[in-house]
C-alpha positions in Angstrom: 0.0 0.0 0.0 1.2 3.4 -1.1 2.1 6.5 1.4 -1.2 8.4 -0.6 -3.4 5.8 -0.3 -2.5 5.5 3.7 -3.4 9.4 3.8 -6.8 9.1 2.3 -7.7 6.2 4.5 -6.4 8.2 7.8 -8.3 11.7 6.7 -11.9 11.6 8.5 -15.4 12.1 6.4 -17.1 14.9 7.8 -19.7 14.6 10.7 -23.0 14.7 9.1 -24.0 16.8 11.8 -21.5 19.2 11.0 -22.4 19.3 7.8 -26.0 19.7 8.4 -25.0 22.7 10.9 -22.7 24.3 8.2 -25.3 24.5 5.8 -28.1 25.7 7.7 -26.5 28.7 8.5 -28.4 31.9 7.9 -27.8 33.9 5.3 -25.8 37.4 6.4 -28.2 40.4 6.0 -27.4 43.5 4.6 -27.6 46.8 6.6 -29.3 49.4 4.4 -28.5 53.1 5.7 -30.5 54.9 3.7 -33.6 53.1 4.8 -32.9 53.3 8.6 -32.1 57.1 7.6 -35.5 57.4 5.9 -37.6 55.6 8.9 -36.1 58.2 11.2 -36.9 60.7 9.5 -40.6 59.9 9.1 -40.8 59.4 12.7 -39.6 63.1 13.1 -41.6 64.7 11.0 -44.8 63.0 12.5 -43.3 64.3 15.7 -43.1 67.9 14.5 -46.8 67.5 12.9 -48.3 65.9 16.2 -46.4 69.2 17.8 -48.0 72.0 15.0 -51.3 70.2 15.5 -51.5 70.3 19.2 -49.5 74.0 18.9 -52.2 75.5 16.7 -55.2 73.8 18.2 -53.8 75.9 21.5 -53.4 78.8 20.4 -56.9 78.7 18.5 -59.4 81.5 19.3 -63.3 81.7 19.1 -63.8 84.4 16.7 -66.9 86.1 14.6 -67.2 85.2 10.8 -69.1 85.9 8.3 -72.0 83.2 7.1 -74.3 85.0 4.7 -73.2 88.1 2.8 -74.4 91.7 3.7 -74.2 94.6 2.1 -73.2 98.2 3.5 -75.3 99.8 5.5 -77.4 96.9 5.9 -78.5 95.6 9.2 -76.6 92.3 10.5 -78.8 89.7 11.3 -77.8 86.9 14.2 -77.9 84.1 11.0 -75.7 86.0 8.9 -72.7 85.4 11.4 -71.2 82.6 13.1 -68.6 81.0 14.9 -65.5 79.8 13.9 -61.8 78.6 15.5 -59.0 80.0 13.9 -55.2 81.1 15.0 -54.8 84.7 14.3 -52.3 87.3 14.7 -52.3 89.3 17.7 -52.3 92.7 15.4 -55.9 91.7 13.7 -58.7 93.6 15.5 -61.2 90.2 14.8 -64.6 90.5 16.6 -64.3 87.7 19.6 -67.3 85.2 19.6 -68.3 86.6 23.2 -69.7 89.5 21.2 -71.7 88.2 18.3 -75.0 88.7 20.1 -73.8 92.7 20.7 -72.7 92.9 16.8 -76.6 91.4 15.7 -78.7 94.5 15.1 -75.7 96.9 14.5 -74.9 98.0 10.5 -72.6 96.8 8.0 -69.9 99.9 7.9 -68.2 97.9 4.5 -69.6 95.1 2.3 -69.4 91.8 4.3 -68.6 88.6 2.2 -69.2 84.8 3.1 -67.0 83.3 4.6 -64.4 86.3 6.1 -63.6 86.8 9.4 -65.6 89.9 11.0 -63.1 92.9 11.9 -64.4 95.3 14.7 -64.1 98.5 12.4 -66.3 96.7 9.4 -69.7 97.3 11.7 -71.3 100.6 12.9 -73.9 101.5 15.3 -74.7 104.8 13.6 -78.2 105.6 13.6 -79.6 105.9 9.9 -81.1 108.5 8.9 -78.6 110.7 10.9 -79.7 114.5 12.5 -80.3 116.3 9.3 -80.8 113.9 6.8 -84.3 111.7 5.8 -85.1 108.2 4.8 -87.2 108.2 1.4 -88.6 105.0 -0.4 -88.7 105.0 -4.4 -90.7 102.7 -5.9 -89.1 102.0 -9.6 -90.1 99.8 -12.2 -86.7 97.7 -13.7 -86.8 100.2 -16.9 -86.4 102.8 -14.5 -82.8 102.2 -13.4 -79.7 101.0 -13.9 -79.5 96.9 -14.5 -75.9 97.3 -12.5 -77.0 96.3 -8.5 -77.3 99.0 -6.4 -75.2 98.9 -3.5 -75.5 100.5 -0.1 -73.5 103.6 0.1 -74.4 104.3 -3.9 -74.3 107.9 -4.7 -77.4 108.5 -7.1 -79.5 111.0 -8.6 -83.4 110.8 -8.7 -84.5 111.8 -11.9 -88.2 113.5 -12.3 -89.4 112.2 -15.8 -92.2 112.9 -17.8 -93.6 109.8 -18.5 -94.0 107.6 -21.4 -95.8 110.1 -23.8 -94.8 113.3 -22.3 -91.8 115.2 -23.8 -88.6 116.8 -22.0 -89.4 120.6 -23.0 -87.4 122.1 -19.3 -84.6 120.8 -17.5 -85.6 117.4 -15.6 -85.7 118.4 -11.8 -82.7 116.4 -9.9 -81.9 115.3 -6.8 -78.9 114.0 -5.2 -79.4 110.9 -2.7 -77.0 107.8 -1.1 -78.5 104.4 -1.3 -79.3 102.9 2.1 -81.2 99.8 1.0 -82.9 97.9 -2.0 -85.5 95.6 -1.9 -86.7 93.9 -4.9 -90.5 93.7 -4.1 -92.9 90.4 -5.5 -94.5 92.9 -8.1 -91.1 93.2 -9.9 -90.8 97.0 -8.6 -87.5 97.6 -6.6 -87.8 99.9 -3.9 -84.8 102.4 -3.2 -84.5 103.6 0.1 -82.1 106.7 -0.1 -81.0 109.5 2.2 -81.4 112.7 0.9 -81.6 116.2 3.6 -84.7 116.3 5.7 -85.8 120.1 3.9 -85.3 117.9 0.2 -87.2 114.7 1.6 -91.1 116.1 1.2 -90.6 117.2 -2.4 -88.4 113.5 -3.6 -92.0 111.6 -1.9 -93.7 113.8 -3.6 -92.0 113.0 -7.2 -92.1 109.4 -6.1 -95.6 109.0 -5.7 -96.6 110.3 -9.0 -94.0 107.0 -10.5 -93.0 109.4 -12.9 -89.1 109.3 -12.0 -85.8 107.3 -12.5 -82.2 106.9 -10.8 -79.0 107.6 -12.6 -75.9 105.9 -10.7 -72.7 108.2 -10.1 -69.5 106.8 -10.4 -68.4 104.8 -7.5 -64.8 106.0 -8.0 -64.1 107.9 -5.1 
């Protein structure tokens, strides 16, 4: 017998155990940094939003907002406001929800849109028609003035006409007036209240009576 053939006989087969251990090891995993980098920084920014949520739900205040649009000069009803929660800056003079029932009842000083937050300086409690001036309703038919909406605070002139067969042989009488309300009545007529001075106001209801007048609208560029 050879020297080689002695050293194959004298080498030992494996255990099978070993064997069985060797190849059941698991299988190394790979570390992945910009996954771990990525988890950590989703948990930080759910941190910082949990912290803005809770931060501005704090700080929130009860203010007075606007529900149903009103026009200037109009009257504030309780339904056209309501009551929201919202952050605000300190230098915003926002009407504070304690007061809603005080602003019901008072006037619009500026046109009021849906949805906007109510500032103290857009209501008045100015009592229309003022010392000195006089509250007239005109009655017009819709050929009888402008199709453009009249707005309260609309500087206007009340036109004496003279009628559908008459003819224009003098100057038209004139008078100057500011629109305080319109209200489109169920006949179709729309009736113009308008401030004019108390020593005018006799002589506009007398014009308006007789239907025989129309309303020019000024410029509202002031």
């Amino acid at each position: 017998m050879s020297v080689l053939s002695m050293r194959k006989q004298d080498t030992p087969s494996p255990d099978p155990v070993s064997r069985a251990r060797t190849l059941a090891r698991p299988p190394k995993v790979r570390r992945r940094p910009l996954v771990l980098v990525g988890a950590i920084a989703a948990v930080l920014i759910g941190a910082l939003v949990a912290v803005w949520i809770w931060t501005t739900s704090a700080t929130a205040t009860d203010v007075v907002a606007v529900r149903e649009a009103v026009q200037r000069g109009e009257v504030i009803d309780r339904a056209d406001l309501e009551v929201v929660k919202v952050g605000l800056d300190p230098s915003l003079d926002i009407v504070p929800a304690s007061r809603i029932d005080q602003v019901a009842g008072q006037r619009a000083a500026t046109d009021l849109a849906p949805g906007g937050l109510l500032a103290a300086g857009s209501v008045t409690n100015e009592v229309l028609p003022k010392a000195g001036e006089a509250l007239v309703g005109v009655g017009l038919a819709p050929t009888m003035l402008p199709a453009e909406p009249l707005l309260a605070g609309d500087h206007v002139r009340i036109v004496e006409t003279p009628g559908q067969q008459g003819e224009v042989v003098t100057a038209p009488v004139v008078m100057e007036a500011v629109v305080s309300r319109v209200t489109i009545l169920e006949t179709g007529v729309t009736l113009v209240d308008v401030l004019v001075p108390t020593e005018k106001s006799a002589e506009l209801a007398a014009r308006a009576a007789t239907g025989r007048v129309a309303l020019v609208l000024e410029s509202r560029e002031r």
